[in-house]
C-alpha positions in Angstrom: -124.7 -237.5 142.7 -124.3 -241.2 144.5 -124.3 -244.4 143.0 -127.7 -245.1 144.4 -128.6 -242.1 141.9 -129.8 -239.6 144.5 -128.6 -235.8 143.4 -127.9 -233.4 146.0 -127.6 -229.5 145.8 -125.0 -228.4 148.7 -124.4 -224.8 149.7 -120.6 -225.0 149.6 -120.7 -222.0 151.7 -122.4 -223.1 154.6 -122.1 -226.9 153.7 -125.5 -228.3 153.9 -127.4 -230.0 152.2 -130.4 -227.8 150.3 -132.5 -230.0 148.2 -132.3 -234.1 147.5 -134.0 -235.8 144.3 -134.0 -239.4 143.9 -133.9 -240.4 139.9 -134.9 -243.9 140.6 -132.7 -247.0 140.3 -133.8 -248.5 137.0 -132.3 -244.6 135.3 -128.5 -244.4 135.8 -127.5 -240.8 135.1 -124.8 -240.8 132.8 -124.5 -236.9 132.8 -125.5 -233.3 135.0 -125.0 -229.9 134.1 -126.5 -226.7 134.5 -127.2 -224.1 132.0 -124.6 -221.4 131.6 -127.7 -219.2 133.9 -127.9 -221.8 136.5 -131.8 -221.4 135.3 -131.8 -225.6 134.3 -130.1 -228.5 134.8 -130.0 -231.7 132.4 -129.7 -234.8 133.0 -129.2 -237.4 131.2 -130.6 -241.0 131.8 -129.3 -243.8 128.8 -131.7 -242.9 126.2 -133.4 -239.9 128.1 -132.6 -236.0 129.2 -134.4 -234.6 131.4 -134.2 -231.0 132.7 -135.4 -229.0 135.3 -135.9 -225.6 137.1 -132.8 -225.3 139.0 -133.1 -224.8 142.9 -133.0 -221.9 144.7 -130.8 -221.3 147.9 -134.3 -221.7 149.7 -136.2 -225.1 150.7 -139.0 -225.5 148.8 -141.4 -228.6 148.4 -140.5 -229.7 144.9 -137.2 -228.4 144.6 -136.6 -230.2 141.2 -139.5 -229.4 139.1 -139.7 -230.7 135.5 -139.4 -228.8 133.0 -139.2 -231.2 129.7 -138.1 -234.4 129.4 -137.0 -236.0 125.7 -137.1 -239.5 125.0 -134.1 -240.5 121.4 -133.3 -243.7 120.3 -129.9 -243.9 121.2 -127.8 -243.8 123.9 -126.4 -240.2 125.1 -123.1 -240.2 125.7 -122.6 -236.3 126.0 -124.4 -233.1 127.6 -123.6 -229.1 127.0 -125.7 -225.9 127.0 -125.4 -223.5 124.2 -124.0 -220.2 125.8 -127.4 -218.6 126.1 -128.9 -221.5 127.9 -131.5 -221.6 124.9 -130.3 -225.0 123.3 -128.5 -228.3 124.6 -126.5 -230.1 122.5 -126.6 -234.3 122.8 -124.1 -236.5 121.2 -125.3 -239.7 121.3 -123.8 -243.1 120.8 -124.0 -243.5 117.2 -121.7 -240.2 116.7 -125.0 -237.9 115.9 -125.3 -234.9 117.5 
């Protein structure tokens, strides 16, 4: 992630660059992780999480594709995946989980 809010996905083993997704300057990520199957990833956005189909080792034309996106009314201050990858747990600024 840069501060210009560009995420990268980096094969640490060869050390390139695989895929490159621009969020968009007007959503600062405040958090990334992926699922405990490296299936997702969420991010979070102030008020928003987003998460998509994590990418493979191979190019591919939409490397980040959406799978949901949730809109709260508070800020999220937290991200983590349930062990199964089935659930994500939000704590948000208000102290609500």
């Amino acid at each position: 992630m840069t501060e210009l809010n560009n995420i990268f996905t980096v094969n640490t083993r060869t050390k390139s660059v695989i895929n490159r997704f621009n969020m968009g300057l007007e959503n600062r990520i405040k958090s990334i992780k992926y699922s405990p199957d490296n299936v997702y990833l969420g991010v979070t956005c102030n008020n928003m999480i987003r998460i998509f189909y994590s990418p493979g080792e191979l190019k591919s034309i939409e490397p980040f594709r959406l799978y949901r996106k949730y809109k709260l009314d508070n800020k999220i201050v937290y991200l983590n995946w349930m062990n199964d990858s089935r659930f994500v747990f939000l704590g948000l600024k208000d102290y609500s989980v």
